[in-house]
C-alpha positions in Angstrom: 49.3 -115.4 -152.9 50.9 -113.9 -156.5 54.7 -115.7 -155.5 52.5 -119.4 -155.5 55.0 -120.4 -152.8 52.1 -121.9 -150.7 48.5 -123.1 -152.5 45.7 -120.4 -153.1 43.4 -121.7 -150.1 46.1 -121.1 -147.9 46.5 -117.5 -148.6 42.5 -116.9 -148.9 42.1 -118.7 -145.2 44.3 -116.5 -143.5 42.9 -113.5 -144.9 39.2 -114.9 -144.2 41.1 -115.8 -140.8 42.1 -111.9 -140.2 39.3 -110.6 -141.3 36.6 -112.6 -138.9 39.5 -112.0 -136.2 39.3 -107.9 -136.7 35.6 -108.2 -136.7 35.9 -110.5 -133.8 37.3 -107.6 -131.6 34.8 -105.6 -133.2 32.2 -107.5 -132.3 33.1 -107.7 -128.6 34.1 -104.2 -128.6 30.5 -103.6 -128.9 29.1 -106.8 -126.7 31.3 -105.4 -123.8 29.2 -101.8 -124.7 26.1 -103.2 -124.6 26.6 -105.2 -121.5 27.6 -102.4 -119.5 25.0 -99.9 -120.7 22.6 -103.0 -119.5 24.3 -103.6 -116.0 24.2 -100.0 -115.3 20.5 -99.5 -116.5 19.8 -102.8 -114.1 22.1 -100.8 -111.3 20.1 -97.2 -111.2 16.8 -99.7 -111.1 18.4 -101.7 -107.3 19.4 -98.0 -106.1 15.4 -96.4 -107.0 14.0 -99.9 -105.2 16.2 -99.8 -102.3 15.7 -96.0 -101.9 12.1 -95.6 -101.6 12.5 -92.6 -104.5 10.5 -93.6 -107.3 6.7 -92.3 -108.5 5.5 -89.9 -106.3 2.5 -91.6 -104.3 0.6 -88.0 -104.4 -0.4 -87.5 -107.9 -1.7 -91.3 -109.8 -0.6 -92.0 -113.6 -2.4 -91.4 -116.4 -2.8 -95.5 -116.9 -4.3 -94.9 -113.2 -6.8 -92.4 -113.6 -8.2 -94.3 -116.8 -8.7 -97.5 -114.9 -10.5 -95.2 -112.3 -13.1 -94.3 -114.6 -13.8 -97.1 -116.6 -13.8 -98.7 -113.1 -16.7 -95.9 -111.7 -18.3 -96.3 -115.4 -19.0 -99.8 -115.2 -20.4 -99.9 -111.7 -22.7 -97.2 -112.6 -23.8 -99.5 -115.5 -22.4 -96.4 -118.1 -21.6 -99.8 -120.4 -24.2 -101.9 -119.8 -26.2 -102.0 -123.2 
């Protein structure tokens, strides 16, 4: 840009141009990351469903047991005012 062999905009597009190129592979860099750590998150969830291993039938969640007794509490009429 300082010899003014070629107009000012020329030089600042092609720096603009290398710049958003490096962050370009940047970018996809990370996208290609990301994708993978998805794939194999959606991979370990095919192998748990196909293999019958996942919550054990034996002992019910937490979510479980506190539907149980709001379940027992309303047929009891515990909540009816």
């Amino acid at each position: 840009m300082r010899a003014g062999v070629f107009p000012r905009w020329v030089g600042l597009l092609l720096i603009i141009g290398a710049v958003l190129a490096f962050l370009g592979v940047i970018w996809q860099i990370i996208f290609v990351g990301v994708v993978m750590i998805a794939a194999a998150g959606l991979a370990w969830l095919g192998v748990a469903l196909l293999s019958g291993k996942g919550a054990s039938e034996g002992e019910p969640s937490l979510v479980t047991q506190a539907s149980r007794k709001w379940r027992s509490k309303s047929i009891t009429g515990a909540n009816v005012r």
